[in-house]
Structures are given as structure tokens and as C-alpha cells.
C-alpha positions in Angstrom: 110.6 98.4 99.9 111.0 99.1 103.2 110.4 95.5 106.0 107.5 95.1 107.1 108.8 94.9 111.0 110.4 98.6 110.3 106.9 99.9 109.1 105.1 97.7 112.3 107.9 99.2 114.8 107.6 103.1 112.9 104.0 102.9 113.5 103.6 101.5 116.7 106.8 100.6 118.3 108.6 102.6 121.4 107.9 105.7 120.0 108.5 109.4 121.7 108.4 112.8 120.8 111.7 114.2 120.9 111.1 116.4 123.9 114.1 118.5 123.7 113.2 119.3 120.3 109.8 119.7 120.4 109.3 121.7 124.3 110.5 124.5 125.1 111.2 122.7 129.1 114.1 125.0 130.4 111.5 127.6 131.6 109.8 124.9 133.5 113.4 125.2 135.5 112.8 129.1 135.9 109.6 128.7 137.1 109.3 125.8 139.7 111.0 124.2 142.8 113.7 122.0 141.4 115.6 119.4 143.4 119.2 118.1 142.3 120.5 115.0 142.8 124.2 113.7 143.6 124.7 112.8 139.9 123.5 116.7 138.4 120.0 115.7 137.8 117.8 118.2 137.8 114.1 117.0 139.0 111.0 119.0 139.1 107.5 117.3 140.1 104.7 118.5 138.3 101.2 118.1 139.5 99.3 114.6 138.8 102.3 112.4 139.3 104.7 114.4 136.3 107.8 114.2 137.0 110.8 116.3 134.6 114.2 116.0 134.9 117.4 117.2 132.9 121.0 116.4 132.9 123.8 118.1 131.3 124.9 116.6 128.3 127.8 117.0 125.7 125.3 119.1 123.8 123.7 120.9 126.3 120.6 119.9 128.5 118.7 116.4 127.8 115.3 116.7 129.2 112.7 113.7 130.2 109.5 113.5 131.2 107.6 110.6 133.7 104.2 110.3 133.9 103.0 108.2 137.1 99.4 108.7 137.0 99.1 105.2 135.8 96.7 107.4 133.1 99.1 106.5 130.5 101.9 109.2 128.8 100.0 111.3 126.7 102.4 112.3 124.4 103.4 108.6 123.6 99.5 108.1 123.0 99.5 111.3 120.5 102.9 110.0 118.6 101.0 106.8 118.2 97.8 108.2 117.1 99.7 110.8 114.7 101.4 107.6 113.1 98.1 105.9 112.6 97.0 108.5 111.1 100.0 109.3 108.6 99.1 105.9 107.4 96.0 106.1 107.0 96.4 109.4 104.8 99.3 108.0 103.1 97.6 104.5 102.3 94.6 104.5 100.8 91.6 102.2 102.1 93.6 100.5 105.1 91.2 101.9 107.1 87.5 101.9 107.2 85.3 105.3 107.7 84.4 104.7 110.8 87.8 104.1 111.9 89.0 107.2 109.8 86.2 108.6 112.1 87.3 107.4 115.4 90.7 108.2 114.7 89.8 112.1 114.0 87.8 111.9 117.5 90.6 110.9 119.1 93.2 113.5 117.4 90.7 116.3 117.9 90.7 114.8 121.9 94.4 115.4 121.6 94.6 118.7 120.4 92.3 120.1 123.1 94.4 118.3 125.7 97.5 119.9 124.4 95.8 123.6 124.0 95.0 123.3 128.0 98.1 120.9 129.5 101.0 122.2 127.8 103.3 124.1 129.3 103.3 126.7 127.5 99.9 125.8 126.1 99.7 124.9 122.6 97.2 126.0 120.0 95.1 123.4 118.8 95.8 124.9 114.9 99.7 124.3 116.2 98.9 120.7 117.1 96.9 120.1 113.7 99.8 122.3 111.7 102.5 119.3 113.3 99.9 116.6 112.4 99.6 117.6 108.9 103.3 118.4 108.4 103.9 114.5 110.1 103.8 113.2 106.6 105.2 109.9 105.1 107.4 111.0 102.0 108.0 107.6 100.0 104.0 106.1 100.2 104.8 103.1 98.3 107.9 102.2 100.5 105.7 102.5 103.6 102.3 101.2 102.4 102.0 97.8 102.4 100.9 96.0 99.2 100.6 92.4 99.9 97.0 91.5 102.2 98.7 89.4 104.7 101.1 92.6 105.7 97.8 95.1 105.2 96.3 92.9 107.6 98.8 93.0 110.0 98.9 96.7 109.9 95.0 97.1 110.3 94.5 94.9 113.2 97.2 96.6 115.3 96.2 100.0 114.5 92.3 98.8 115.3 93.3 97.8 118.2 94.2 101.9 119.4 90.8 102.3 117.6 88.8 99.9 120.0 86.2 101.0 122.2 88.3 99.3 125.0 91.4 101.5 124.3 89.5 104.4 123.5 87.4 104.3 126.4 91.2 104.2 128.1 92.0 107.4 126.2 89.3 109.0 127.3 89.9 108.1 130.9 93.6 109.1 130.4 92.6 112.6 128.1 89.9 113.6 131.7 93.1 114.0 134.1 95.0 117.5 133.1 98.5 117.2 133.4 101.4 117.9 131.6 101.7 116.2 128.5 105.4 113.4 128.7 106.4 110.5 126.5 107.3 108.3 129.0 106.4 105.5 130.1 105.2 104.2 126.2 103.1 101.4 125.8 
């Protein structure tokens, strides 16, 4: 069975999309005003405080994105939200139905943020094809089984499903801008 600290850490750790794999950013570099730095950075400021950079690499271009709207990084907050919800489709009754509820609120809040923000735009079916396809293959090496570790699952995951941390989503989800990992809570 996997440790309990691997499953906290998976779920709700430093987590990021991997941006090189999963945005197509080089066009980004076509298409805007891009300043280079001394060291081969590339740098291109987006509007509402994005800021995208690449560098060469061994295996070609490694791209990052900074969000410094002080909104929070809204793909960190939809990697987070995507792992809560793996485990709540992979482990049965963790979660309440109102928190099932909230948490489909908040993925459908997503998806329309993502089908306006990013660059190119994404389909919300695209975003809800990558949600469902974000699937935990071993269930019983990820669910917990004992209540002390179930317990420590739910209350971090109800803590993203707050109305204080929601509200923040929501606040964070009004500003459109380009959708980066970075930084993650």
C-alpha cells in the first residue's frame, strides 16, 4: 500500500501541470513582444500580471508560467481540484454530497475559465475529457482504509471545499487571464 504522506503530497502537495506537455506555448512566442535576457531567457508579459518565459534546454524548450495577480495560479488550483476529485471518484464515501456537489461547481467554474483564458482556448468537453481521463489506476493502493488516515484526507480536501476558499476561487476564477501553475499554494 502506498504511505499515507505520498497519497497527502499526490493530492495536495506542490503540484503543476506539466506545461510543456500540456500547452502548446511556442506560438505565444510568434505572436507577442518577447524580451531576452543575458542568460537566453525568453520572457513575454501577458496581461493581468502573466508572465511566460522559456529557456533552451537539452531537450528543447522548457516553458514556465508566473502568475502575479496575487489571484492565485489557476492551473495549480485546477490540478488540485482535479486530484480531489480523482479521489473522490476512486474512493467511495470520503466525501459527502454536498461536497461531491461543491466540488463539481468548482470543476464546472474551471472549465469555463479555461474555454475563455486559454491560449488557444480550450473546449470545456476538452477540459472534462482530461478530468475524466485523470484517473487513479490501483484504488486500493491510493484509498485509504484505516479512519484516522480517511480523516486526514477529508479535512484537507474540505478545506479547498470551504466557503472561505471557495469564495477565493471565485474571486480568483472573475479576473481573465492566462491560465499558469505557478506560484502553487
Amino acid at each position: 500500500m502506498r504511505p499515507l504522506s505520498a497519497i497527502v503530497l499526490a493530492l495536495f502537495g506542490t503540484v503543476a501541470w506539466a506545461e510543456t506537455d500540456t500547452h502548446p506555448w511556442s506560438p505565444l512566442f510568434e505572436n507577442n513582444e518577447v524580451t531576452k535576457t543575458s542568460n537566453g531567457v525568453e520572457l513575454i508579459n501577458l496581461p493581468n500580471s502573466i508572465l511566460v518565459s522559456r529557456r533552451m534546454e537539452n531537450n528543447g524548450w522548457a516553458y514556465s508560467g508566473t502568475d502575479s495577480s496575487g489571484l492565485g495560479a489557476v492551473a495549480c488550483l485546477a490540478q488540485i481540484y482535479v486530484e480531489i476529485n480523482t479521489m473522490a471518484q476512486t474512493c467511495p464515501n470520503v466525501f459527502t454530497e454536498g461536497e461531491n456537489e461543491r466540488l463539481s461547481d468548482t470543476l464546472a467554474a474551471l472549465a469555463a475559465f479555461y474555454a475563455t483564458n486559454d491560449i488557444p482556448p480550450k473546449p470545456e468537453a476538452q477540459f472534462w475529457d482530461e478530468v475524466a481521463q485523470h484517473r487513479v489506476v490501483d484504488a486500493p493502493d491510493v484509498c485509504p482504509t484505516r479512519a484516522g488516515d480517511i480523516a486526514i484526507i477529508q479535512d484537507r480536501a474540505r478545506t479547498w471545499l470551504s466557503d472561505d476558499i471557495l469564495a477565493q476561487v471565485t474571486k480568483s476564477l472573475s479576473v481573465p487571464r492566462f491560465p499558469v501553475s505557478n506560484p502553487c499554494f
